[in-house]
Structure formats: C-alpha cells, structure tokens
PDB file of N, CA, C, O and CB in Angstrom:
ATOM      1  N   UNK A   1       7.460  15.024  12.464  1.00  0.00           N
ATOM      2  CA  UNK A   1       7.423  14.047  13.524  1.00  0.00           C
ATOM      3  C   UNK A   1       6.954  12.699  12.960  1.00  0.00           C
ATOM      4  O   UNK A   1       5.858  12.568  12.415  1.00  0.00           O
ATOM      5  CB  UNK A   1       6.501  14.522  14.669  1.00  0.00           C
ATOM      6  N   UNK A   2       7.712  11.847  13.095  1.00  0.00           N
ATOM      7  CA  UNK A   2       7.075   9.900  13.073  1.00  0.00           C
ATOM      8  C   UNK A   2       6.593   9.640  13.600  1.00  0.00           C
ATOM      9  O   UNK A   2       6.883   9.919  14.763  1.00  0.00           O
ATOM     10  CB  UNK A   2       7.576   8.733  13.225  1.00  0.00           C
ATOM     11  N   UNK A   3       5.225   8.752  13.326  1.00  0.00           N
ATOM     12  CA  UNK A   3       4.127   8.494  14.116  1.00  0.00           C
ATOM     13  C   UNK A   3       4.671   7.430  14.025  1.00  0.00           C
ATOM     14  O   UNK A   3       5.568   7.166  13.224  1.00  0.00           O
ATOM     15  CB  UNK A   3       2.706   8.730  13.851  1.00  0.00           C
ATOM     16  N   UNK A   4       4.010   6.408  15.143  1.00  0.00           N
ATOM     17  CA  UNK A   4       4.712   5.085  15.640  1.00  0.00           C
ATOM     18  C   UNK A   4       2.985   3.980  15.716  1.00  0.00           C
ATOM     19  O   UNK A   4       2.237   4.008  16.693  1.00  0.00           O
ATOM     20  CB  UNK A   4       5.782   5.462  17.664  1.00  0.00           C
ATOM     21  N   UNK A   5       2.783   3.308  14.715  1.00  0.00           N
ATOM     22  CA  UNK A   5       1.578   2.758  14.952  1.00  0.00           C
ATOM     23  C   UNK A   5       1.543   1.585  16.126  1.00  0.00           C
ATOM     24  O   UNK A   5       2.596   0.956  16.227  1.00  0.00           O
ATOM     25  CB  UNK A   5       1.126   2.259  13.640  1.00  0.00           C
ATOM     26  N   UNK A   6       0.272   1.141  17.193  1.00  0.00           N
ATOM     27  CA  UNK A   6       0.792   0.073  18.219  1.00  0.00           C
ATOM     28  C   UNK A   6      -0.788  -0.347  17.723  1.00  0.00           C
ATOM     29  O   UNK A   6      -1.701   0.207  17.110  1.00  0.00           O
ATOM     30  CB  UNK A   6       1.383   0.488  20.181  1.00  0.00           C
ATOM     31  N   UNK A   7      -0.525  -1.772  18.421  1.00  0.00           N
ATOM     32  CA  UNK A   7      -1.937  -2.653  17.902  1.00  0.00           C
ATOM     33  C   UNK A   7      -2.837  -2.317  19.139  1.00  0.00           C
ATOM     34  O   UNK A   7      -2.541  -2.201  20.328  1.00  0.00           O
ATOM     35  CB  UNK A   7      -1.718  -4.626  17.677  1.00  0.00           C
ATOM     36  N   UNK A   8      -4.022  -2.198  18.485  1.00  0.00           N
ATOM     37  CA  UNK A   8      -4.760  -1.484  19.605  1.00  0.00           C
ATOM     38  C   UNK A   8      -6.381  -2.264  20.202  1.00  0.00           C
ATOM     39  O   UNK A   8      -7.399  -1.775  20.692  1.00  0.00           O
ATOM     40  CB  UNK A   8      -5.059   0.145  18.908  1.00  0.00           C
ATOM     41  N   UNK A   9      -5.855  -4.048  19.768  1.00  0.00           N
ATOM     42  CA  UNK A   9      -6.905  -4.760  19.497  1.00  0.00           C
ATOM     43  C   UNK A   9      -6.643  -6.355  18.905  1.00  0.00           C
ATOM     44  O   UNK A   9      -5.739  -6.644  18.120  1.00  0.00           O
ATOM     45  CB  UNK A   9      -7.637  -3.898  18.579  1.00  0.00           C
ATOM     46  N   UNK A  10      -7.327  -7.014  19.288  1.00  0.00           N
ATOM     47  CA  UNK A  10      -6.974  -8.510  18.505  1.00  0.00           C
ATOM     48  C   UNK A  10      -8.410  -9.372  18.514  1.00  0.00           C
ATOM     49  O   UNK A  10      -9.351  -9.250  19.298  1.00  0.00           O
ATOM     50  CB  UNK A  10      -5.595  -9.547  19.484  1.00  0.00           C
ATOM     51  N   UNK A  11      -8.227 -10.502  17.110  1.00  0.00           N
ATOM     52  CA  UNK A  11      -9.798 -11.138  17.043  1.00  0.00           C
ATOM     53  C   UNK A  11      -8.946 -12.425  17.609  1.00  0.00           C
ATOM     54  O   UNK A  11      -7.855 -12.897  17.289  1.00  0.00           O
ATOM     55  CB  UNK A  11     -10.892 -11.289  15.205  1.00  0.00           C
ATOM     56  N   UNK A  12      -9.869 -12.762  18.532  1.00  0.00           N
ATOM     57  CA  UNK A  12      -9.635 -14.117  18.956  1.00  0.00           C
ATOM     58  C   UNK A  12     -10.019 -15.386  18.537  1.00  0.00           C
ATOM     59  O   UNK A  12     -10.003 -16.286  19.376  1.00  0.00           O
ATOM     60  CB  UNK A  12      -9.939 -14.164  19.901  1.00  0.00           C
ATOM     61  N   UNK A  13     -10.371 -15.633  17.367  1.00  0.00           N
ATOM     62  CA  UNK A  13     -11.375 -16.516  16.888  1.00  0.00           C
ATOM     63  C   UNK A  13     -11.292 -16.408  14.991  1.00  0.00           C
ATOM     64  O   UNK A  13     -11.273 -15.246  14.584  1.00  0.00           O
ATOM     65  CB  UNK A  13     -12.995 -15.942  17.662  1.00  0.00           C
ATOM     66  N   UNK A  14     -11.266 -17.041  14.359  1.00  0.00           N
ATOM     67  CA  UNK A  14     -11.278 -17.011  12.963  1.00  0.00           C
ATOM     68  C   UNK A  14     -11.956 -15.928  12.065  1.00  0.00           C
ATOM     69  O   UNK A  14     -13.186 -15.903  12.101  1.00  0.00           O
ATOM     70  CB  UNK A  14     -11.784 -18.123  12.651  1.00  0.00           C
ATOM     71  N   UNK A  15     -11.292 -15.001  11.237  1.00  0.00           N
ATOM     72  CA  UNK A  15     -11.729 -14.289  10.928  1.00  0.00           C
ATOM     73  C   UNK A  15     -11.755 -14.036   9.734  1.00  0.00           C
ATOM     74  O   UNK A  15     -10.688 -14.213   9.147  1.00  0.00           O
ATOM     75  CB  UNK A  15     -11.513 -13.721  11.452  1.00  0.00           C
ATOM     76  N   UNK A  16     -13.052 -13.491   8.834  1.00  0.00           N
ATOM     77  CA  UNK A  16     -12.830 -13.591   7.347  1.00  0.00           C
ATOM     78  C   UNK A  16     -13.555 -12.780   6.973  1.00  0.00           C
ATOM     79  O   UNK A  16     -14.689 -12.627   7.428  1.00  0.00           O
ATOM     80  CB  UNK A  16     -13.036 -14.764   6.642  1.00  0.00           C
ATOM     81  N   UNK A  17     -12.883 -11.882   5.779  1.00  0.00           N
ATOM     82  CA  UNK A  17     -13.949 -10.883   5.156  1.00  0.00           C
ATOM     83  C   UNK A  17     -13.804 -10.668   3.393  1.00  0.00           C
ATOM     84  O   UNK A  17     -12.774 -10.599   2.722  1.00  0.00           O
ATOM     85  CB  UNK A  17     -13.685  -9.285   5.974  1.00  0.00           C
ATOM     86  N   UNK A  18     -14.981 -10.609   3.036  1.00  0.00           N
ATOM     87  CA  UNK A  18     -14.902 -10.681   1.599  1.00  0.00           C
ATOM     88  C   UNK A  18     -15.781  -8.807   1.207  1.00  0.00           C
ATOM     89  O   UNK A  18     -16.368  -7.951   1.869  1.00  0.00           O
ATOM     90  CB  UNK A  18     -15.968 -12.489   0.945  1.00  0.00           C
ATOM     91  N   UNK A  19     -15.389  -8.991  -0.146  1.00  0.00           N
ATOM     92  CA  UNK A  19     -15.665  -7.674  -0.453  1.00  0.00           C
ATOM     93  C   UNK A  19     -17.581  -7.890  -0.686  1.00  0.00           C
ATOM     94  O   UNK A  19     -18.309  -6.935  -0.414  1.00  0.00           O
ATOM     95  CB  UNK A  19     -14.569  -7.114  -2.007  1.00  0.00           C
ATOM     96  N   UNK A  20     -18.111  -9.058  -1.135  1.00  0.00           N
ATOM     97  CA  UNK A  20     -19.513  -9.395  -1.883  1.00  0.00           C
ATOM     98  C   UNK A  20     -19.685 -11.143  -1.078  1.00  0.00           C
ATOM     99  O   UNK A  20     -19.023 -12.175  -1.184  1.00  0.00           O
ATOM    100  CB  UNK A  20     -19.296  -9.375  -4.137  1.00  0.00           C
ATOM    101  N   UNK A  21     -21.218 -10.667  -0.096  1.00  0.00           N
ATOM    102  CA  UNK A  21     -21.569 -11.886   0.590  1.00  0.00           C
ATOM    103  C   UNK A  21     -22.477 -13.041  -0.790  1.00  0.00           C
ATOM    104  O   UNK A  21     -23.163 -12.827  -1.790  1.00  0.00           O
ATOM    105  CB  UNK A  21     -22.721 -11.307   2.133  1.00  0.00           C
ATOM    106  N   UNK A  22     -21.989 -14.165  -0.120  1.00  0.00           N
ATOM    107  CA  UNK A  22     -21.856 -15.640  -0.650  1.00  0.00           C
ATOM    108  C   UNK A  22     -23.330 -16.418  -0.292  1.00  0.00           C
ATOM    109  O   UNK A  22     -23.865 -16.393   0.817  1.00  0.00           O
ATOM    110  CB  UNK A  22     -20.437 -16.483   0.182  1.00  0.00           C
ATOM    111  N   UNK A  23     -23.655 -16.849  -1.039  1.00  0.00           N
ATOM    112  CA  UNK A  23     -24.665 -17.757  -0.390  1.00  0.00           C
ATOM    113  C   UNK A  23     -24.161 -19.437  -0.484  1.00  0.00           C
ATOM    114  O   UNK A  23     -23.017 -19.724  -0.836  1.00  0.00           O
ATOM    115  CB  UNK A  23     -26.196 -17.499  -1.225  1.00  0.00           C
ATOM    116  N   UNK A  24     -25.059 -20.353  -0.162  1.00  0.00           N
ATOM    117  CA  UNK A  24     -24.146 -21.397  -0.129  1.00  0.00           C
ATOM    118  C   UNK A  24     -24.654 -22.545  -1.454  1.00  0.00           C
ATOM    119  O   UNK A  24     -24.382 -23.741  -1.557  1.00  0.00           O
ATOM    120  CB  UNK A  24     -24.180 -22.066   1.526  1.00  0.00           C
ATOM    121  N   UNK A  25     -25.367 -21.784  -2.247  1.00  0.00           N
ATOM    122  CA  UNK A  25     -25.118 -21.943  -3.854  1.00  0.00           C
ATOM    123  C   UNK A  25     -23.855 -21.923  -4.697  1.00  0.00           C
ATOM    124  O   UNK A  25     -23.203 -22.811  -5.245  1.00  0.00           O
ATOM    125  CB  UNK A  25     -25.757 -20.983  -4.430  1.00  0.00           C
ATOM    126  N   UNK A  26     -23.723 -20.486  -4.605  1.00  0.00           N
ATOM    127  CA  UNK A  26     -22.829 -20.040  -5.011  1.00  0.00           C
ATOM    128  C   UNK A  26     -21.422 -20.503  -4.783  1.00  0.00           C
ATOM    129  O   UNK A  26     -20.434 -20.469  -5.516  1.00  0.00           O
ATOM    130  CB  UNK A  26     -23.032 -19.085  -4.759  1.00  0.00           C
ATOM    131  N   UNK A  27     -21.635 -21.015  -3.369  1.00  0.00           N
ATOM    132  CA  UNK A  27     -20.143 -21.642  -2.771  1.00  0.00           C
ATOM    133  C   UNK A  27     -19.967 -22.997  -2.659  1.00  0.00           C
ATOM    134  O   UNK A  27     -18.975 -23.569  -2.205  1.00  0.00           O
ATOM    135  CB  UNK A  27     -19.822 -21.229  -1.380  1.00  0.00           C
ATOM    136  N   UNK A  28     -21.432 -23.708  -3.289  1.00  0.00           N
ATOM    137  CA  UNK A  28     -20.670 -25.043  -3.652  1.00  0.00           C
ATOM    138  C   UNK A  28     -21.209 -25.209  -4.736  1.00  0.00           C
ATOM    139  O   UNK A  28     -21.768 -26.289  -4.931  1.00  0.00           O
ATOM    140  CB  UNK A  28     -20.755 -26.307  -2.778  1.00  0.00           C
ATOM    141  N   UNK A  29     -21.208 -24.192  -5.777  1.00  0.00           N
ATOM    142  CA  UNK A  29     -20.713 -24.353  -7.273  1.00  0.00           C
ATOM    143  C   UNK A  29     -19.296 -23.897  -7.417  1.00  0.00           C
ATOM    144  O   UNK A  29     -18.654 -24.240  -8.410  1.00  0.00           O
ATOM    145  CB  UNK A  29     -21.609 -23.498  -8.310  1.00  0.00           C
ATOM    146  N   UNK A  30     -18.746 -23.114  -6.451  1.00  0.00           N
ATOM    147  CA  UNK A  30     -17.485 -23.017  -6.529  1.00  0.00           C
ATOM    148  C   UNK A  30     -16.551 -24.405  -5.937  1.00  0.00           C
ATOM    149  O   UNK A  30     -15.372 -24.712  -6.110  1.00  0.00           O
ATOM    150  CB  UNK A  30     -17.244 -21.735  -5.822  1.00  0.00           C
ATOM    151  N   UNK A  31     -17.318 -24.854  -5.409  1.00  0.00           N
ATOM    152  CA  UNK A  31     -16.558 -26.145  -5.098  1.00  0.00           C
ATOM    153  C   UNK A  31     -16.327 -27.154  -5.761  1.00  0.00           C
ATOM    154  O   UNK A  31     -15.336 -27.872  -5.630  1.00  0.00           O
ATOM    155  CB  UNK A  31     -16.933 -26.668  -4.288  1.00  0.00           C
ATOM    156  N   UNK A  32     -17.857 -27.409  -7.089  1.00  0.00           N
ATOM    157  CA  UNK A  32     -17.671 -28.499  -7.634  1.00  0.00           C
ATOM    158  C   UNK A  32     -16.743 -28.045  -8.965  1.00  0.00           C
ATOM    159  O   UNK A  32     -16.321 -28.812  -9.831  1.00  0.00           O
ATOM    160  CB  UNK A  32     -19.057 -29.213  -7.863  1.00  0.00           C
ATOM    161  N   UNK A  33     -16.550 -26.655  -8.894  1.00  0.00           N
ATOM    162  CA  UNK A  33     -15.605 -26.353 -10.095  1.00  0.00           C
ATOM    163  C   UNK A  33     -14.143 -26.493  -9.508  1.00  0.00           C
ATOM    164  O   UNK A  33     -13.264 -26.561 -10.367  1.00  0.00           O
ATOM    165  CB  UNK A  33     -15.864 -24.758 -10.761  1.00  0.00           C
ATOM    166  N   UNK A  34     -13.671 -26.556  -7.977  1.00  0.00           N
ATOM    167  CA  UNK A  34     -12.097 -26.386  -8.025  1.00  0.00           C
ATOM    168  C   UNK A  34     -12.050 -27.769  -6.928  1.00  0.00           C
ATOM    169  O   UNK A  34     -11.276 -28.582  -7.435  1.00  0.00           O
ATOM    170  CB  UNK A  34     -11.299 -24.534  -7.371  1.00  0.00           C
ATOM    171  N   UNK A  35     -12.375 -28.086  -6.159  1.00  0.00           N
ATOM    172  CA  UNK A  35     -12.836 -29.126  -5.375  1.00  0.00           C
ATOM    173  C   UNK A  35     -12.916 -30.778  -5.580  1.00  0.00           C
ATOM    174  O   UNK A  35     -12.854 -31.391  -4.514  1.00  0.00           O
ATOM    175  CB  UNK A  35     -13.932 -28.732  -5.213  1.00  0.00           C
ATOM    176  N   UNK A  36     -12.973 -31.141  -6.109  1.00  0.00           N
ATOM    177  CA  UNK A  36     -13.035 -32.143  -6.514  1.00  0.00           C
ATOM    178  C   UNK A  36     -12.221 -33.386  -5.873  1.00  0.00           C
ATOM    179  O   UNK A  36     -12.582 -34.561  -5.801  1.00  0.00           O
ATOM    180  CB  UNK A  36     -12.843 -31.871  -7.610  1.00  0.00           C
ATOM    181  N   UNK A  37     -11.244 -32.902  -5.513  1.00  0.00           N
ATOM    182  CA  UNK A  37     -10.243 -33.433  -4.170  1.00  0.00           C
ATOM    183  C   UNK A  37     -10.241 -33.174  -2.816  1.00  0.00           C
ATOM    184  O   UNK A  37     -10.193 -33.803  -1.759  1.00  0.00           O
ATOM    185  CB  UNK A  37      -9.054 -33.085  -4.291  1.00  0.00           C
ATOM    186  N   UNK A  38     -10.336 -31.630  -3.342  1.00  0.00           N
ATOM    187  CA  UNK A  38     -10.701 -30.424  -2.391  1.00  0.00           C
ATOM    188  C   UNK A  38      -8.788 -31.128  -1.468  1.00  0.00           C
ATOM    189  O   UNK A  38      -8.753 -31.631  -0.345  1.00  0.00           O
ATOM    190  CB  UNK A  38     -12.981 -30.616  -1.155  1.00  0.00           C
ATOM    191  N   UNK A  39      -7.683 -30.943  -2.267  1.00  0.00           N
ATOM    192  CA  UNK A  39      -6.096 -31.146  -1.585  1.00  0.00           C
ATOM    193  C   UNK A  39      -6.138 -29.294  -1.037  1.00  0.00           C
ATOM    194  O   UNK A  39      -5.118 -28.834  -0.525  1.00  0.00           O
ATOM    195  CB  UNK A  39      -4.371 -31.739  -3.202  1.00  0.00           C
ATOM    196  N   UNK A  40      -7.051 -28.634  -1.169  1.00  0.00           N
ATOM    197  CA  UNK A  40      -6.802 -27.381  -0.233  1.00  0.00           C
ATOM    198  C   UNK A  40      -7.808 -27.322   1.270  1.00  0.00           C
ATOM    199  O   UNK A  40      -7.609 -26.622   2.263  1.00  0.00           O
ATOM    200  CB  UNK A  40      -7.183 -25.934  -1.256  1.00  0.00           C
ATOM    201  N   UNK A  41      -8.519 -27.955   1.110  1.00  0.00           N
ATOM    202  CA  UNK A  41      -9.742 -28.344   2.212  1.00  0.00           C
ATOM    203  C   UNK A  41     -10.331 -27.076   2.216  1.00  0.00           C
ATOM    204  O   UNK A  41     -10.259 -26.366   3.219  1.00  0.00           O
ATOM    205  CB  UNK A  41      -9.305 -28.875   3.872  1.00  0.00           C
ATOM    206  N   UNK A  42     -11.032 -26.642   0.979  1.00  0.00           N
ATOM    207  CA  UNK A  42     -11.959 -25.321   0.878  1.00  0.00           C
ATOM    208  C   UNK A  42     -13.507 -26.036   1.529  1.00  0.00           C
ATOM    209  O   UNK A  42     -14.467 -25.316   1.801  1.00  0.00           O
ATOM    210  CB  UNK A  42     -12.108 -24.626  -1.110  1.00  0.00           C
ATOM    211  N   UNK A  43     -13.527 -27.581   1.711  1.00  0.00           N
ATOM    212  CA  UNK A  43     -14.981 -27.551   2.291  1.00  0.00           C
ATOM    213  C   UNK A  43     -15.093 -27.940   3.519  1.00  0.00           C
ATOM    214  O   UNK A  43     -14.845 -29.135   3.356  1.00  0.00           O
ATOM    215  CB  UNK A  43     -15.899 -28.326   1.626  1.00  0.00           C
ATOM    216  N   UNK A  44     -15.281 -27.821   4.625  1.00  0.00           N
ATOM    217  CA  UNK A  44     -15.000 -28.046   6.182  1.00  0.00           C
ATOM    218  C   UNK A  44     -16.930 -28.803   6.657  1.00  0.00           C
ATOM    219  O   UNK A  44     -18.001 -28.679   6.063  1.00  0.00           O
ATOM    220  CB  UNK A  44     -14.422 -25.937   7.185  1.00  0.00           C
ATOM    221  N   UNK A  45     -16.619 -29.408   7.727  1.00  0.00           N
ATOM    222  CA  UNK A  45     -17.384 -30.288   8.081  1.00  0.00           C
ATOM    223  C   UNK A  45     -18.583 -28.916   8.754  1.00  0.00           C
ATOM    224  O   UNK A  45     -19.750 -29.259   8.946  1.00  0.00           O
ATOM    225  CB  UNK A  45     -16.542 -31.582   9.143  1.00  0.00           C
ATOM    226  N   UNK A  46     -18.294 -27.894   8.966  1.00  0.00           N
ATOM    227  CA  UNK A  46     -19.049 -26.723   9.601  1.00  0.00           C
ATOM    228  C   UNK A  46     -19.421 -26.910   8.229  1.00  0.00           C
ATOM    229  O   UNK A  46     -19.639 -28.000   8.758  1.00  0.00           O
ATOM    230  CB  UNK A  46     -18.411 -25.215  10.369  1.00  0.00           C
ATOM    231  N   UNK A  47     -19.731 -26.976   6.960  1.00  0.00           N
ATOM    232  CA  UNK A  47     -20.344 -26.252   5.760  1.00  0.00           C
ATOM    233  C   UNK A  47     -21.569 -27.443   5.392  1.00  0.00           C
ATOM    234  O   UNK A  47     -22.239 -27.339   4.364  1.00  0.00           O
ATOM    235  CB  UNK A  47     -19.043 -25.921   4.335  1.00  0.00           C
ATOM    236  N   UNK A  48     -21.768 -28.629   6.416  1.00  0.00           N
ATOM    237  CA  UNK A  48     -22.672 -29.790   6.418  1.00  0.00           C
ATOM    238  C   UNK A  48     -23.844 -29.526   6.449  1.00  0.00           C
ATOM    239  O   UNK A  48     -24.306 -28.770   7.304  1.00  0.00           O
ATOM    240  CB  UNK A  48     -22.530 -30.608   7.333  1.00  0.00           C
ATOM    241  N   UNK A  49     -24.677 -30.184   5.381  1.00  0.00           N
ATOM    242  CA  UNK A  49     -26.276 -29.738   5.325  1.00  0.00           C
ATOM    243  C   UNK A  49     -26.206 -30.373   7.138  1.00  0.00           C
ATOM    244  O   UNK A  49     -26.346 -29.483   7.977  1.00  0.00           O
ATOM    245  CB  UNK A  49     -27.673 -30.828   3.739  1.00  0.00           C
ATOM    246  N   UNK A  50     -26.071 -31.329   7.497  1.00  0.00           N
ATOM    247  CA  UNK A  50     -26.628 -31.894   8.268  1.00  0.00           C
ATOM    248  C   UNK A  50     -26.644 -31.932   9.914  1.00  0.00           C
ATOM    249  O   UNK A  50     -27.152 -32.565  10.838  1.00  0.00           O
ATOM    250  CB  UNK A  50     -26.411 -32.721   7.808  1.00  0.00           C
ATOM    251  N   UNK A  51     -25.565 -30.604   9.614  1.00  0.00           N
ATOM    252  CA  UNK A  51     -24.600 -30.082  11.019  1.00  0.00           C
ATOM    253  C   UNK A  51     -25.559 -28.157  10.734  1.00  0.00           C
ATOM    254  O   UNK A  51     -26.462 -27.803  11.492  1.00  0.00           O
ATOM    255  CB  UNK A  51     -21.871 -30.201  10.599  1.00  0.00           C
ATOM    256  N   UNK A  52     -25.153 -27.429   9.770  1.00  0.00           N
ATOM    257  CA  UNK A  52     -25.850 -26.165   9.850  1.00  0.00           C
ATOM    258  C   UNK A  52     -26.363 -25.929   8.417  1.00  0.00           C
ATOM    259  O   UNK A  52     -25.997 -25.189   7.504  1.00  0.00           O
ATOM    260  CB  UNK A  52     -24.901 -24.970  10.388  1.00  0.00           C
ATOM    261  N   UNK A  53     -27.400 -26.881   8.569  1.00  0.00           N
ATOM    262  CA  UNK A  53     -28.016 -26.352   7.220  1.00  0.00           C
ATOM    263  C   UNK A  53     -27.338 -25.716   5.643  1.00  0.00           C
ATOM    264  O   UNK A  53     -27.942 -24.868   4.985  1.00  0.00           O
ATOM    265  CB  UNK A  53     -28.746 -25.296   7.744  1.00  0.00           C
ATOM    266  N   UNK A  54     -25.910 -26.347   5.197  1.00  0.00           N
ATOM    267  CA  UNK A  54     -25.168 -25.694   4.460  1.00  0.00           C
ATOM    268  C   UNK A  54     -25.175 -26.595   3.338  1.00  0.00           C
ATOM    269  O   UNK A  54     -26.167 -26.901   2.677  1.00  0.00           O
ATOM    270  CB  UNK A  54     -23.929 -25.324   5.034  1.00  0.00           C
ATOM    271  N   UNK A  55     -24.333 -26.880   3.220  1.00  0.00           N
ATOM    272  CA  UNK A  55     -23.524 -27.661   1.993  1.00  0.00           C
ATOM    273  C   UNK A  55     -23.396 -29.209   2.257  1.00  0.00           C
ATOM    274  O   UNK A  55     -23.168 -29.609   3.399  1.00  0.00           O
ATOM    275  CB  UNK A  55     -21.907 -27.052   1.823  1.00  0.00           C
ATOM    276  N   UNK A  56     -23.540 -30.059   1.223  1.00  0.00           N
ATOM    277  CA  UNK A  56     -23.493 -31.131   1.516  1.00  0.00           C
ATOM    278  C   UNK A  56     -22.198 -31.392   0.410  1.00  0.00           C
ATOM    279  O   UNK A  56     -21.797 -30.571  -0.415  1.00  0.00           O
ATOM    280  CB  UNK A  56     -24.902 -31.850   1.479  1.00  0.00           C
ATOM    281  N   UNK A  57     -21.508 -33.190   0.706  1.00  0.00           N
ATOM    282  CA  UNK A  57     -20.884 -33.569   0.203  1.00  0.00           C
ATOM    283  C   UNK A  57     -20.959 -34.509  -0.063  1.00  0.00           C
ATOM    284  O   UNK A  57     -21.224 -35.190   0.927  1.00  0.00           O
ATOM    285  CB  UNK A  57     -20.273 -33.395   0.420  1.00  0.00           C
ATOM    286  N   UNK A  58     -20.834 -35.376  -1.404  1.00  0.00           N
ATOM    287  CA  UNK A  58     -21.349 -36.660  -1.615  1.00  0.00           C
ATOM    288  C   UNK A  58     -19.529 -37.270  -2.663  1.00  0.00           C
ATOM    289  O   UNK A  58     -18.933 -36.516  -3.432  1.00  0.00           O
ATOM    290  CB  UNK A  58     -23.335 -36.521  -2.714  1.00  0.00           C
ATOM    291  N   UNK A  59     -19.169 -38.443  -2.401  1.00  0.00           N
ATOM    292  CA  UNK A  59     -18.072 -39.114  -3.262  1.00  0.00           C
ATOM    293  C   UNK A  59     -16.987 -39.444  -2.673  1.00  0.00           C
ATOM    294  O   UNK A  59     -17.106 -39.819  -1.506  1.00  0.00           O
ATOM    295  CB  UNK A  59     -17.638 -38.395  -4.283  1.00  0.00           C
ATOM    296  N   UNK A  60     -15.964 -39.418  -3.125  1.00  0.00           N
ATOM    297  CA  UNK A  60     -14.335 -39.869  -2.378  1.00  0.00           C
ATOM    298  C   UNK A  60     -13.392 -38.815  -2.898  1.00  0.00           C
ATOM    299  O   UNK A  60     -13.901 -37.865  -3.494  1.00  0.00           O
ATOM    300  CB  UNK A  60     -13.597 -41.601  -2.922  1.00  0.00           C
ATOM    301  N   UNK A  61     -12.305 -38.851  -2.776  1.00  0.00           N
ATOM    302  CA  UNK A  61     -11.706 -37.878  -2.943  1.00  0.00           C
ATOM    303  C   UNK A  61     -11.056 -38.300  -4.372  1.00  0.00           C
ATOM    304  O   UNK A  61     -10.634 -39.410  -4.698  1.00  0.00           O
ATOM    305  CB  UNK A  61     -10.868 -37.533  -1.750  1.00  0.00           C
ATOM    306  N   UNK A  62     -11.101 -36.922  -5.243  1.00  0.00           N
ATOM    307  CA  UNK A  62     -11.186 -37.158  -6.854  1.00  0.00           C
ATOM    308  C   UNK A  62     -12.050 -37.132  -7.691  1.00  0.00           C
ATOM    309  O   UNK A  62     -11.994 -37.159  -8.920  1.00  0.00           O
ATOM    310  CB  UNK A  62     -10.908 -38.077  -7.197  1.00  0.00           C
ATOM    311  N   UNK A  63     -13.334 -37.045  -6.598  1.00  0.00           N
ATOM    312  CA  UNK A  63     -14.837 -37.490  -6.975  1.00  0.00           C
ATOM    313  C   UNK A  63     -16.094 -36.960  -6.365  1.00  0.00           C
ATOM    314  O   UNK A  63     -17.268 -37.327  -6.405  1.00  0.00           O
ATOM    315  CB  UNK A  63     -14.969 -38.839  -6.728  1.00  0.00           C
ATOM    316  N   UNK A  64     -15.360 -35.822  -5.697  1.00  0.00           N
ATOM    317  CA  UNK A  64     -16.306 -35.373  -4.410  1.00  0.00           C
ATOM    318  C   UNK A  64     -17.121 -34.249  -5.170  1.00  0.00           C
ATOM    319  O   UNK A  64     -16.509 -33.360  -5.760  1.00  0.00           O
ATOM    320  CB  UNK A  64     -15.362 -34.695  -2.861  1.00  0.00           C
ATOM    321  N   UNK A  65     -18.450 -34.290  -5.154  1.00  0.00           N
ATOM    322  CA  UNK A  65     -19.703 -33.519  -5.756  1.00  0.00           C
ATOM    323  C   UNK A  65     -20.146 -33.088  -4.278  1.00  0.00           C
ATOM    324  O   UNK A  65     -19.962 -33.707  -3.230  1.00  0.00           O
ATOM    325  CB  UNK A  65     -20.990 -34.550  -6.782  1.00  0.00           C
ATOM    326  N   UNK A  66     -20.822 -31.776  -4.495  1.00  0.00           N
ATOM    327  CA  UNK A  66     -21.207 -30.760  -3.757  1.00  0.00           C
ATOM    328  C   UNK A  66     -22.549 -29.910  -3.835  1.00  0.00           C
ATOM    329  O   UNK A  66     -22.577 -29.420  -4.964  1.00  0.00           O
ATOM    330  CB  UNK A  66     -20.287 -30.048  -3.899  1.00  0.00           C
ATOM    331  N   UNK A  67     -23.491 -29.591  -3.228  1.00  0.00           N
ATOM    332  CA  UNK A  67     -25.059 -29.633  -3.108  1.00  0.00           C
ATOM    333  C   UNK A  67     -25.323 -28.715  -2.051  1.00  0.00           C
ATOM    334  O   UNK A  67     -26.481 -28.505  -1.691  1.00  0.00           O
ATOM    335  CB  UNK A  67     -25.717 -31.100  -2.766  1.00  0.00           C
TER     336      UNK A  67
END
C-alpha cells in the first residue's frame, strides 16, 4: 500500500534552524570575514547593539566592520 504524506502544520513567521547555537561573537566575526558589503544582507537592522543588544555596524558599504 502507498502512503500519501499531507501537511499537517505551518510556521507563520520566519524560521531558522542550525545544527550548533551562535553567539553574536561568533556571528559578527563571521561577518567581518564575508560581509564587508554584506551584497547578501547577512546583517539586518534586528542584529543592532542599539535595537537588541546584538551586533553593531560601523562604515559604508565595501567598508562595513562589525562588533
């Protein structure tokens, strides 16, 4: 017999999961290594020291350093 899978559920809201949690060291040394333009927008205005205690951003684009 074929089982027939149906969705049994949905996230309404942005969702993300990694295999190993991040601190926000770690994730804006990853920034100042690929980032620098940041033409993928890996750093979002939610990641603001000054909005939730996160990540800051200092420069222009080409030039953008991360803290």
């Amino acid at each position: 017999m074929r089982r027939m899978w149906r969705a049994a559920g949905a996230v309404l809201s942005d969702f993300r999961i990694g295999r190993y949690e991040i601190n926000n060291q770690q994730y804006a040394a990853f920034l100042n290594a690929v980032a620098v333009d940041d033409a993928h927008a890996l750093y979002s205005r939610q990641h603001d020291v000054t909005i939730h205690g996160g990540i800051e951003r200092s420069g222009s684009p080409g030039d953008y350093a991360y803290t």
